[in-house]
C-alpha positions in Angstrom: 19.9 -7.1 181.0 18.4 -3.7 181.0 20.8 -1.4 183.5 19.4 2.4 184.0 21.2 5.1 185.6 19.3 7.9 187.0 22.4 11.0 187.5 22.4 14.6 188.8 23.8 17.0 191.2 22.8 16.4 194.7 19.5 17.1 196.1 18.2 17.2 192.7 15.7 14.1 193.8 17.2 10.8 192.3 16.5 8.8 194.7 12.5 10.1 194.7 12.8 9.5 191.1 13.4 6.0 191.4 11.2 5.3 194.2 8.5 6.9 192.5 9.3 4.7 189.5 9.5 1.6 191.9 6.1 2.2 193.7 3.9 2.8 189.4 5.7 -0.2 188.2 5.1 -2.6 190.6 1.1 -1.0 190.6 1.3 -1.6 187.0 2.5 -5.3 187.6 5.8 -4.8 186.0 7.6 -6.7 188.5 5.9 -9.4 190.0 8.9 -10.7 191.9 9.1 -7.1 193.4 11.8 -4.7 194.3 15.4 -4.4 196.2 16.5 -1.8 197.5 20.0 -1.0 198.3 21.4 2.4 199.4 24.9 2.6 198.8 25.7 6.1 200.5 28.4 6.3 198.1 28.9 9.9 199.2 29.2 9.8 203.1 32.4 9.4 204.7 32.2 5.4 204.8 30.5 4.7 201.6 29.2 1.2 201.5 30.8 -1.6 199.6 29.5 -4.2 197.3 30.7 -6.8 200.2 28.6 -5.3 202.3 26.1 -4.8 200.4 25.0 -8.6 198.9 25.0 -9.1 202.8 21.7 -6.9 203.1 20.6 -7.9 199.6 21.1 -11.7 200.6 19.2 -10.7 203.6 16.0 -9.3 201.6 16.2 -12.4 199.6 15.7 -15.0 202.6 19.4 -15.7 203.2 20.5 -15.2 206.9 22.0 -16.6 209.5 23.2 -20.4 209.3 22.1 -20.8 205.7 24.7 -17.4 205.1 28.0 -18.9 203.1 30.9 -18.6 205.1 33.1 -16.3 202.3 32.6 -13.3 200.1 32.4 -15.2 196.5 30.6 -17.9 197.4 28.3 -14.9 198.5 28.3 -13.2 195.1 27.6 -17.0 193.9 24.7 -17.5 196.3 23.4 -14.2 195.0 23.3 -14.1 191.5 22.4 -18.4 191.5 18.9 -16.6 193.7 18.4 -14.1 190.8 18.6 -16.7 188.2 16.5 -19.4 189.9 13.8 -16.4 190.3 11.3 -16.4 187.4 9.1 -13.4 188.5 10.8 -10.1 186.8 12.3 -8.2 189.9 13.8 -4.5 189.7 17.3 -3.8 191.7 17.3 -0.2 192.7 21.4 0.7 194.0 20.9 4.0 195.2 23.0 6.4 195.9 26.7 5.1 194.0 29.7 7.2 193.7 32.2 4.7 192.3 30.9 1.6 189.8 32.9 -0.7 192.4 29.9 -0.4 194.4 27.9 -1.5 191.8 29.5 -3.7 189.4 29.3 -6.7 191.7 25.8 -6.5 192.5 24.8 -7.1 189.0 22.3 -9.7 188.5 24.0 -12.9 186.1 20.5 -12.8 184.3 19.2 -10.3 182.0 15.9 -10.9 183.0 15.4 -8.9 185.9 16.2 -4.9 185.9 18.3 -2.3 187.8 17.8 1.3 188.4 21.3 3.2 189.1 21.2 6.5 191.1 24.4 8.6 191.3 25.8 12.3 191.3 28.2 10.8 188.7 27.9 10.1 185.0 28.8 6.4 184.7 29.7 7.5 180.3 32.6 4.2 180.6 29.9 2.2 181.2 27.0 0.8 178.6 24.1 2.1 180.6 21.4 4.1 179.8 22.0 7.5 181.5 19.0 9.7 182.8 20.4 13.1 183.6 17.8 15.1 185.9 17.8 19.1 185.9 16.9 21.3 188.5 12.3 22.0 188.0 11.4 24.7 186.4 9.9 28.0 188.1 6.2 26.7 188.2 7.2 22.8 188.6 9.2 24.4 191.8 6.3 27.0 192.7 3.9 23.9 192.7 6.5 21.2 194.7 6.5 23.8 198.1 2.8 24.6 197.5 1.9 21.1 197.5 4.0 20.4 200.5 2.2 23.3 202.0 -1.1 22.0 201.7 -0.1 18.8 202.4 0.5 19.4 205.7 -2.5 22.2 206.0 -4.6 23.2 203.2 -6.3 26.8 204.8 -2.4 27.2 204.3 -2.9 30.7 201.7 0.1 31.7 201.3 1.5 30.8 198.0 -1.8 32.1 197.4 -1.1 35.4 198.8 2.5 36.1 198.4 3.1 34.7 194.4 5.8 37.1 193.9 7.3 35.9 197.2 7.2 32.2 196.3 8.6 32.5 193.3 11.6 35.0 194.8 12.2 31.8 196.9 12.0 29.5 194.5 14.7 31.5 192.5 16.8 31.7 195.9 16.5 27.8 195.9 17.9 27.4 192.4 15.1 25.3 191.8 16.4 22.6 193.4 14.3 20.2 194.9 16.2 19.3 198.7 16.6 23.1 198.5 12.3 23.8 198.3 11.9 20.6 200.3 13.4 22.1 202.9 12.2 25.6 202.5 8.9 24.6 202.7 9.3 22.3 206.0 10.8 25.9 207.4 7.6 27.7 206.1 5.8 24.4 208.0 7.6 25.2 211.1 7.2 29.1 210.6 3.5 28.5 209.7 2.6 32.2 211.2 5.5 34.1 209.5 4.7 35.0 205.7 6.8 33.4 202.7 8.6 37.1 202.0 10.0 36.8 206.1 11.9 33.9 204.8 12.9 35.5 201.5 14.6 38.7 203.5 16.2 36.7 205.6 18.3 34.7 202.8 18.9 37.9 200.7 20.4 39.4 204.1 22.4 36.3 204.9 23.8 36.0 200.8 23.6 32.3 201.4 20.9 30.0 200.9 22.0 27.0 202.5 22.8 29.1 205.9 19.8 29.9 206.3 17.4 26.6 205.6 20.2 24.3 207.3 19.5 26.4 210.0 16.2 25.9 210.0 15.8 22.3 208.7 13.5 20.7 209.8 14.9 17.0 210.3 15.0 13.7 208.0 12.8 13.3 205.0 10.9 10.2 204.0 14.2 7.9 203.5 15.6 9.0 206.5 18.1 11.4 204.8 19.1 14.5 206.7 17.2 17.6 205.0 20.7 19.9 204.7 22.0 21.6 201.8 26.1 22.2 202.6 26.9 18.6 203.7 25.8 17.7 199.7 27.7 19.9 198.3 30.3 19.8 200.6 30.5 16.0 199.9 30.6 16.6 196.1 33.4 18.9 196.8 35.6 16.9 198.9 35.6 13.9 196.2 37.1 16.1 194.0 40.8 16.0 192.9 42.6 19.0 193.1 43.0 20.1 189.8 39.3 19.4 189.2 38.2 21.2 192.8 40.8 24.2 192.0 38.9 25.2 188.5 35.6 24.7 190.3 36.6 27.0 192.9 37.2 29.4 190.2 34.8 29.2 188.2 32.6 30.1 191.1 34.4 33.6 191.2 33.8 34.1 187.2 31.3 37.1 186.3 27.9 36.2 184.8 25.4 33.2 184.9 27.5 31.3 182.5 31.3 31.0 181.5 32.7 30.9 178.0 36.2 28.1 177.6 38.0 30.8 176.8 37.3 32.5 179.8 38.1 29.9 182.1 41.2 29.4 180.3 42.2 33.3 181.4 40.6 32.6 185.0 42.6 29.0 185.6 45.6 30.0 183.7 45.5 26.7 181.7 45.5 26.1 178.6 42.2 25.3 176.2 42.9 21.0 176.1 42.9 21.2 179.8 40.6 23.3 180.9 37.8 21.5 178.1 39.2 18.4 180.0 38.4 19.6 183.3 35.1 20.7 182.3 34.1 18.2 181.0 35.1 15.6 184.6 33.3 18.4 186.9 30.0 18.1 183.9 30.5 14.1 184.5 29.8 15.2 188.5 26.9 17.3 187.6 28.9 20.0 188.8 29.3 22.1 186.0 26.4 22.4 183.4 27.5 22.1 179.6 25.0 25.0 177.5 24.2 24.1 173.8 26.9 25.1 171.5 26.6 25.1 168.1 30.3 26.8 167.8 33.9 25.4 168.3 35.2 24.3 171.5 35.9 27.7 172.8 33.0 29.5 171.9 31.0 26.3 174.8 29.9 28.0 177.9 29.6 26.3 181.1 26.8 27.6 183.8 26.9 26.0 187.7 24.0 25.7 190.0 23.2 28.8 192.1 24.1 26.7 195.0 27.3 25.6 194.0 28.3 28.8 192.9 27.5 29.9 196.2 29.0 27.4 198.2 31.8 27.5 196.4 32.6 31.1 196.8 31.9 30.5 200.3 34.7 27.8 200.2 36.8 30.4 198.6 36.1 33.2 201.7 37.0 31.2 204.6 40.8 30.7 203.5 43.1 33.1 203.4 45.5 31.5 200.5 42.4 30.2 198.7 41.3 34.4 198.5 44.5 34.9 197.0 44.2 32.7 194.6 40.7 33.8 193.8 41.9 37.0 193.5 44.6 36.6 191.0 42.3 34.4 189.0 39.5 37.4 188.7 42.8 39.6 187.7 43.5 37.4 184.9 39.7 37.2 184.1 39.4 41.1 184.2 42.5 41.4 181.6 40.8 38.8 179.3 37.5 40.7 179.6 39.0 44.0 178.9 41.5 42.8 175.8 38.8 41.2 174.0 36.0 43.9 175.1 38.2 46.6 173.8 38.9 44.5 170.6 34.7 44.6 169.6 34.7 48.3 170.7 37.3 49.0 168.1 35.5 47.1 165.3 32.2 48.5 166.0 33.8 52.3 165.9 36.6 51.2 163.0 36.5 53.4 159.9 38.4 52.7 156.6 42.1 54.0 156.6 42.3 53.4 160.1 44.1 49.9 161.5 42.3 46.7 161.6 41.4 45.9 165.1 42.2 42.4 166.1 40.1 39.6 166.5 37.0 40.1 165.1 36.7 40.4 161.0 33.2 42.5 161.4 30.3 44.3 163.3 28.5 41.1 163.0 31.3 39.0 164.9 31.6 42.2 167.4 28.1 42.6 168.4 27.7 38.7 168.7 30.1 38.4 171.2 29.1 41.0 173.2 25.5 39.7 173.1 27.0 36.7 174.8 29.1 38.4 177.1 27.2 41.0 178.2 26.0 39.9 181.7 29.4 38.8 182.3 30.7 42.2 181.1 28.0 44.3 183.6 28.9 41.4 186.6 33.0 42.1 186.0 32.6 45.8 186.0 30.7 45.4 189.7 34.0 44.7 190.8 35.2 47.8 190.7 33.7 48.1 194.4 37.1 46.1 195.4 39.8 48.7 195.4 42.3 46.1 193.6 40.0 45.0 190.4 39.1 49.3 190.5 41.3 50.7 187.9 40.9 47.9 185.5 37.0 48.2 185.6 37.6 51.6 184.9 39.5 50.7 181.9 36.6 48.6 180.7 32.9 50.4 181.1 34.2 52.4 178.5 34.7 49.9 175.8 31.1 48.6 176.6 29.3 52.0 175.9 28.7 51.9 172.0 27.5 48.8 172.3 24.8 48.8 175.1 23.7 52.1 173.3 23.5 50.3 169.8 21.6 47.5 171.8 19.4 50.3 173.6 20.6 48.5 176.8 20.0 52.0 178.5 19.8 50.2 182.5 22.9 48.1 182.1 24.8 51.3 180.7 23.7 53.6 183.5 24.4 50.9 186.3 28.4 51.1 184.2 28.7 54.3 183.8 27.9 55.2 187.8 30.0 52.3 189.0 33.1 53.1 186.7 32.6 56.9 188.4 32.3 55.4 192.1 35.7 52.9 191.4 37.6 56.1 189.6 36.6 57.7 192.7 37.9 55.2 195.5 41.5 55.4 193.4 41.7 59.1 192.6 41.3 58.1 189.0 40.1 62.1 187.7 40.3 60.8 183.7 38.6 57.9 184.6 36.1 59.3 186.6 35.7 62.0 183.4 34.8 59.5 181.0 32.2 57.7 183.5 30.7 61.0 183.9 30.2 61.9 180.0 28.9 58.0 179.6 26.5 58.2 182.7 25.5 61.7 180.7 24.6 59.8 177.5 22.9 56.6 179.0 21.0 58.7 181.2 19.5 60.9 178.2 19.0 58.1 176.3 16.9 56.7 179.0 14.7 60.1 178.8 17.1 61.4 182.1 17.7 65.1 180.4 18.3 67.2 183.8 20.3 64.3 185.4 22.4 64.2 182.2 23.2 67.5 181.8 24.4 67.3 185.3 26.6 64.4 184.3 28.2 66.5 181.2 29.0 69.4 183.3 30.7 67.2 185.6 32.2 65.4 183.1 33.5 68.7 181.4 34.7 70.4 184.6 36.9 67.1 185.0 38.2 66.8 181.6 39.2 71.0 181.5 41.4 70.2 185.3 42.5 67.2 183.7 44.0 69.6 180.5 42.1 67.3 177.8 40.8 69.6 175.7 39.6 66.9 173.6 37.5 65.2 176.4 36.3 68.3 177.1 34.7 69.0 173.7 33.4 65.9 173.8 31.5 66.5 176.8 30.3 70.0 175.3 28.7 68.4 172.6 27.0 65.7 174.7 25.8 68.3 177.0 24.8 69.8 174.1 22.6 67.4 172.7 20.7 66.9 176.4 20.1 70.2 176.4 17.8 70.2 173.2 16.3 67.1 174.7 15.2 69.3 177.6 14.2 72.0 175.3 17.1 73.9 176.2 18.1 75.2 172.3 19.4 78.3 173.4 22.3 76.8 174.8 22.6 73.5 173.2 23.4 75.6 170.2 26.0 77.9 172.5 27.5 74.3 174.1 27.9 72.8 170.3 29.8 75.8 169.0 32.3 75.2 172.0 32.3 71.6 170.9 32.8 72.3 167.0 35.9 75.0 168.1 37.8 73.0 170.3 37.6 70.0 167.8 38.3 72.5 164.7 41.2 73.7 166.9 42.6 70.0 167.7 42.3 69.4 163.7 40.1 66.4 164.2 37.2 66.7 161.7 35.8 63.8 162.8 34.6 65.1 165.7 33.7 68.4 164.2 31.1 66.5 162.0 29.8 65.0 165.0 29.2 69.1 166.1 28.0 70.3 163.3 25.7 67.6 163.1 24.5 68.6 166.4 24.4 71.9 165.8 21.8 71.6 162.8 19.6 70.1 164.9 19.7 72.6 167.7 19.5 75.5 164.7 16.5 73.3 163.3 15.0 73.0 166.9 14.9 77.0 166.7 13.5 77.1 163.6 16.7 78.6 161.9 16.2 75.4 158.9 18.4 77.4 156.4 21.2 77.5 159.1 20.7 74.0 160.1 20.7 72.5 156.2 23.9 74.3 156.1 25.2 73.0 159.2 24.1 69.2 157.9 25.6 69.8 154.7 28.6 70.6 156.3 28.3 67.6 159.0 27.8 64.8 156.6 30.9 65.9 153.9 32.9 65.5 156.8 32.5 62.2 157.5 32.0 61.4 154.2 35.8 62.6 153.9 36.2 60.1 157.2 34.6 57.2 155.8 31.8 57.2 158.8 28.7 55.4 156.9 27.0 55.6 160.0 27.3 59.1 161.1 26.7 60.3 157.2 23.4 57.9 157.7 22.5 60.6 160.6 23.6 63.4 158.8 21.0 62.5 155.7 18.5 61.9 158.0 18.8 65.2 160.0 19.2 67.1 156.7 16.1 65.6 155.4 14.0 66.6 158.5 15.5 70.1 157.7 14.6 70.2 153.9 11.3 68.9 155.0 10.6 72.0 156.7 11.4 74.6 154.3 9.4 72.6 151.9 12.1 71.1 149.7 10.0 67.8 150.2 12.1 65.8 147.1 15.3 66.6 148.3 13.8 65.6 151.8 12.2 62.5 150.9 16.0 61.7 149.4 17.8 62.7 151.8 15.9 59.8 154.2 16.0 57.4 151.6 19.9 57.8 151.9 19.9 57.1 155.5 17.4 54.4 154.7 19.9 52.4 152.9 22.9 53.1 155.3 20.9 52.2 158.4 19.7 48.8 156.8 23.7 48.5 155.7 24.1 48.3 160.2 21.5 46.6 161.0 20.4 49.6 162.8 16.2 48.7 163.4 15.9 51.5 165.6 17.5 54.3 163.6 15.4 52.5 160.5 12.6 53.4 162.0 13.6 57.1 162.4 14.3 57.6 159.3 11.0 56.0 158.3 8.8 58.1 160.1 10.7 61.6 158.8 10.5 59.7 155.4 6.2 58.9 156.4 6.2 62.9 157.5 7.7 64.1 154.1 6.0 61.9 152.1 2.6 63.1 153.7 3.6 66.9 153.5 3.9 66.0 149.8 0.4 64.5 149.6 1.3 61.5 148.9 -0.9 59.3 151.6 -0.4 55.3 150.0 4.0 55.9 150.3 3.4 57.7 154.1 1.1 54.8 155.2 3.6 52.1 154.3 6.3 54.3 155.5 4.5 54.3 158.6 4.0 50.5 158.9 7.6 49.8 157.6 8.5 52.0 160.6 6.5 50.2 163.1 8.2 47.1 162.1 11.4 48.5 162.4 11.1 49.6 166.1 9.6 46.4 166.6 13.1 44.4 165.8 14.9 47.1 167.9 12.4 46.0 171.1 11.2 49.8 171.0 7.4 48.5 171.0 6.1 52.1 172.4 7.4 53.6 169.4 6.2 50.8 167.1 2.6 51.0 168.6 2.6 55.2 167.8 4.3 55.0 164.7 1.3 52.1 164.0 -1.2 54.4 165.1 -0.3 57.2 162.8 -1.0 54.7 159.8 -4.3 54.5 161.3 -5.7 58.0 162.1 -4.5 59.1 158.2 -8.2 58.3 156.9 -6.7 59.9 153.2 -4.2 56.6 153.5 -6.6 53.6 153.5 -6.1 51.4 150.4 -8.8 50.9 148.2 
C-alpha cells in the first residue's frame, strides 16, 4: 500500500495540492473506483476522530442508515471488508491531520488502493513518503494573484501597471499562497484602488495578517475561512511549552536566519536541546532547517515572514512574555558582541601581540562574519531601545574593518549613524566619538568627502572633551585622508602632522606609520614626490618593525606611485610588485587591483606596452572578484584605448 504525505506550514496550499492531484489522476484514469475525501480538521478546536470519520467514509461508500453496524469495530471491519471487496483502484485523500490517530485507523487493509496524507506535521515515525511544500517563489507568487486577478476580470491591468507594487506585495505575503489568495480577493474587492494602496497600508500597519484578515474576503473553494492569524495561531497553540517558548524567541532573533549557536545564547539552553527543539518546531514546518554543510552549530534555522511576525506579535501583547523577550535579546546581544569582537581582533591581530580566541585565521574570521552579517546590522538597530543601547554601542565598532574589507559601505554607514543616535539617547560621549570617526570613514569610502569631514571634526572635538588623545589622533588622520579625497591637500597634510605628533607623543608607532603613510600621499598629491618617498619610506619600516603585512602592502604601493613620478620607474614597478604579493597574501581583490593599475601606469611610463596591457586586464579581474565592476570596466577600457599594447 502506497501511503503519501503531502506536509507544510499552514496556508502553504496542501490541501489544493492534493485536490489538484485528485481531479489529473482520475482524468488520466488512475483511479477508476474514484476518490474519498475526508477532512480531518486536525487543527481546529474539535479536530475530528477516526470514529467519526469511517462514519462519513462509510457514508460515501453506500453504508447508511439500517445497513450502519451498531459498534465502532465492527465499523472499522465493515470498512476495510468494502475496500477489499473493491477491485477498481480508488485514492483516500485524509486531509488536514494533526495527530496519526486520526489517520492510522482509516487505513485501507489492501495495498491496492492509495492514500494522500495532508498535514502541518512531519509524520518522520512513520514509513510514508513525505512531500514537504515551500512557500512559491517571487514570479510563481507574482503569477498566482495575477491569475486570480484576471480570473475574475481580465481588463484587470494592474499587475500590469504596478510590477514593482506586486511584487512589494508578494514579498509582504512571504510568498505564501492563503496569504496572496487572500490579497488578491482584497485587490478583487478594492478593484478601483491600485496594488501599491494595499502595499502602504501593510507597511504602515507592520503586520500582514492585520491587514488582509481585515479585509478577507470570505471562504475559499473548500469552504475554509480565507484568514491568516487563526493558522498560525492554531499551529501555535498545539505547541508545548518548551517548544512554543524557543519559537517565541526565535522570532525576536536579528536577521533572516539564526545560527544554533545563537539560539543557544537567545533560549539560554544548551546546544543538545536547543538542536532538539529545532528540530520538533522544523517537524511542524515552523522553523525552516538551511543547508549545512558544517557541524551542528554552524546549522541556521530561518522562519516564515508570517510566523516571525506573528510571533513577535504574540510576544507584544504580554507583559511577562516582553520580559522574557527582552532578556533573551540581552543574552543574544552579549553573544553577538563576544564572538563579533573575537573576528575583529583576528582580522586586526599582528604577530607578538595575544592570540585572539576563537578563530585560528582571517579566513575563519571573515567567514563568519559573512554569515552573520545581516544579523549583525539587524542587532545593532536595537540600539533604538534605550536598554539594548550601550551594548550596540559596544558592537558597531567591532563590525567596521570588516564591512570596509567587504566594501559593504551602506551597511557601515547605516552602523555607524545608529551607534551615534544610541550613544546619544544614553549620554555615551566615547561612544558617540567612535561612531562619529566610523560614520567619517564609511561615508568617504562611499565617495561622501564633505559629509566625512564633518564626521571627523565631530569625532575629534568629542574625543579632545573626552581627554583621549589617542582617539583624537585618530580622528586627525582620518580627517586627513577625506580631506585629500576632496582635494583639500593643504590641510590634509596640516591634519596628518597633528595625527603623526600625537601618536609620536603616545609612543605608539603603529599608528604613526598609519600617518606617515598618509602624509606621503597628501605630500605626493602636492607634488612634493621627494617628500612623500621619504614619508613612505618612513611609513612602511614602521610597520614592518610592527609586523603589519597589510599596511606595509599600502605602504609599497603608495611609495611606488611616488617613485613613479620622479621617474625611478624600476624601483616603482618593484615597489607594486611588493604590494602585489602581500595583497594576494589577504585576499585583498580590491587593493590587487590598485596596485595593478599603478603597476599598468609604471610599466607604461617605462614603454613597456605588452606588461601594462596585462597589468591592466589582471586589474580588471581583480575589481571584478571585489564586486567593484565600475572600476573593472575603466581599468578594462584602458587596455583597450593603448593601441601600442595590442598583441601581435
Amino acid at each position: 500500500m502506497l501511503i503519501f504525505a503531502v506536509t507544510g506550514m499552514g496556508g502553504v496550499g496542501k490541501t489544493a495540492l492534493a485536490v489538484e492531484a485528485a481531479h489529473r489522476a482520475l482524468a488520466r484514469g488512475w483511479f477508476p473506483g474514484g476518490t474519498l475525501f475526508v477532512d480531518l480538521r486536525g487543527y481546529d478546536e474539535t479536530p475530528v476522530t477516526a470514529d467519526q470519520a469511517v462514519l462519513a467514509l462509510l457514508d460515501a461508500l453506500g453504508v447508511r442508515d439500517g445497513e450502519l453496524p451498531p459498534t465502532t469495530d465492527r465499523q472499522y471491519d465493515a470498512y476495510r471488508a468494502l475496500l477489499v471487496e473493491r477491485r477498481d483502484r480508488m485514492l483516500l485523500i485524509l486531509d488536514n491531520a494533526s495527530d496519526p490517530a486520526q489517520y492510522l485507523p482509516l487505513l485501507p487493509g489492501t495495498d491496492h488502493h492509495r492514500v494522500l496524507i495532508t498535514s502541518r506535521d512531519r509524520p518522520d515515525a512513520l514509513p510514508l513518503r513525505v512531500i514537504d511544500l515551500e512557500k512559491l517563489d517571487p514570479d510563481e507568487s507574482v503569477a498566482l494573484v495575477t491569475r486570480a486577478l484576471h480570473d475574475t476580470d481580465e481588463r484587470d491591468a494592474r499587475p500590469v501597471r504596478e510590477p514593482g507594487a506586486l511584487r512589494e506585495l508578494a514579498d509582504l505575503c512571504g510568498h505564501l499562497p492563503l496569504a496572496l489568495q487572500i490579497a488578491a480577493g482584497v485587490l478583487r474587492r478594492r478593484r478601483r484602488r491600485d496594488i501599491a494602496s494595499l502595499v502602504a497600508e501593510i507597511r504602515e500597519a507592520g503586520d500582514a495578517t492585520a491587514v488582509l484578515d481585515h479585509g478577507s474576503p470570505g471562504t475559499d473553494l473548500f469552504g475554509r475561512p480565507l484568514v491568516l492569524r487563526p493558522v498560525l495561531e492554531t499551529s501555535y497553540r498545539r505547541l508545548p511549552p518548551d517548544q512554543a517558548r524557543l519559537l517565541r524567541l526565535l522570532c525576536l532573533a536579528p536577521g533572516a536566519d539564526t545560527s544554533t549557536r545563537a539560539v543557544t545564547a537567545l533560549a539560554d539552553l544548551d546546544t543538545e536541546s536547543v538542536l532538539s527543539l529545532l528540530e520538533h518546531l522544523a517537524a511542524r514546518h515552523l522553523v525552516i532547517p538551511l543547508v549545512n554543510n558544517g557541524t551542528a552549530c554552524d546549522m541556521r534555522w530561518r522562519l516564515h515572514d508570517l510566523v516571525r511576525g506573528f510571533g513577535a506579535g504574540v510576544v507584544a501583547a504580554d507583559a511577562r512574555l516582553r520580559e522574557e523577550g527582552d532578556a533573551a535579546r540581552d543574552r543574544v546581544l552579549e553573544f553577538y558582541s563576544r564572538w563579533a569582537n573575537a573576528a575583529d581582533d583576528r582580522l586586526r591581530w599582528l604577530p607578538g601581540a595575544a592570540e585572539p580566541e576563537w578563530f585560528e585565521d582571517r579566513e575563519q574570521a571573515l567567514a563568519w562574519m559573512d554569515s552573520e552579517r545581516a544579523s549583525l546590522v539587524a542587532i545593532v538597530g536595537w540600539g533604538w531601545e534605550e536598554r539594548f543601547a550601550n551594548g550596540t554601542v559596544r558592537l558597531a565598532p567591532c563590525l567596521g574593518e570588516y564591512l570596509a574589507w567587504r566594501r559593504y559601505f551602506d551597511d557601515w554607514i547605516a552602523v555607524a549613524e545608529t551607534a551615534r543616535d544610541s550613544a546619544r539617547l544614553v549620554g555615551n560621549g566615547l561612544g558617540e566619538a567612535i561612531a562619529w570617526d566610523h560614520l567619517g570613514l564609511a561615508l568617504r569610502r562611499a565617495g561622501r568627502d564633505v559629509e566625512a569631514i564633518e564626521a571627523h571634526n565631530s569625532a575629534r572635538d568629542l574625543y579632545r572633551a573626552a581627554g583621549d588623545l589617542r582617539g583624537e589622533a585618530i580622528a586627525w588622520n582620518n580627517c586627513g585622508i577625506a580631506l585629500q579625497q576632496a582635494g583639500r591637500a593643504e590641510e590634509a597634510i596640516e591634519a596628518h602632522l597633528r595625527a603623526r605628533d600625537l601618536h609620536q607623543a603616545a609612543e605608539n608607532p603603529h599608528s604613526e606609520a598609519i600617518a606617515w603613510n598618509n602624509l606621503g600621499n597628501a605630500l605626493d598629491e602636492l607634488g612634493r614626490a621627494e617628500e612623500a618617498i621619504e614619508a613612505h619610506l618612513r611609513a612602511r619600516d614602521l610597520y614592518q618593525a610592527a609586523g603589519d603585512r597589510h599596511g606595509e602592502g599600502m605602504a609599497w604601493n603608495n611609495l611606488g606611485l611616488a617613485l613613479r613620478k620622479v621617474g625611478r620607474l624600476d624601483e616603482a614597478i618593484e615597489a607594486c610588485e611588493k604590494d602585489l604579493e602581500i595583497c594576494r597574501e589577504f585576499e585583498d581583490w580590491y587593493g590587487e587591483g590598485q596596485t595593478l593599475l599603478n603597476l599598468a601606469l609604471a610599466h607604461e611610463a617605462a614603454h613597456r606596452p605588452v606588461e601594462a596591457r596585462a597589468a591592466y586586464l589582471q586589474a580588471s579581474d581583480a575589481y571584478t572578484r571585489a564586486d567593484a565592476l565600475t572600476e573593472a570596466d575603466q581599468v578594462r577600457a584602458r587596455a583597450s584605448r593603448n593601441p601600442h599594447s595590442q598583441e601581435h
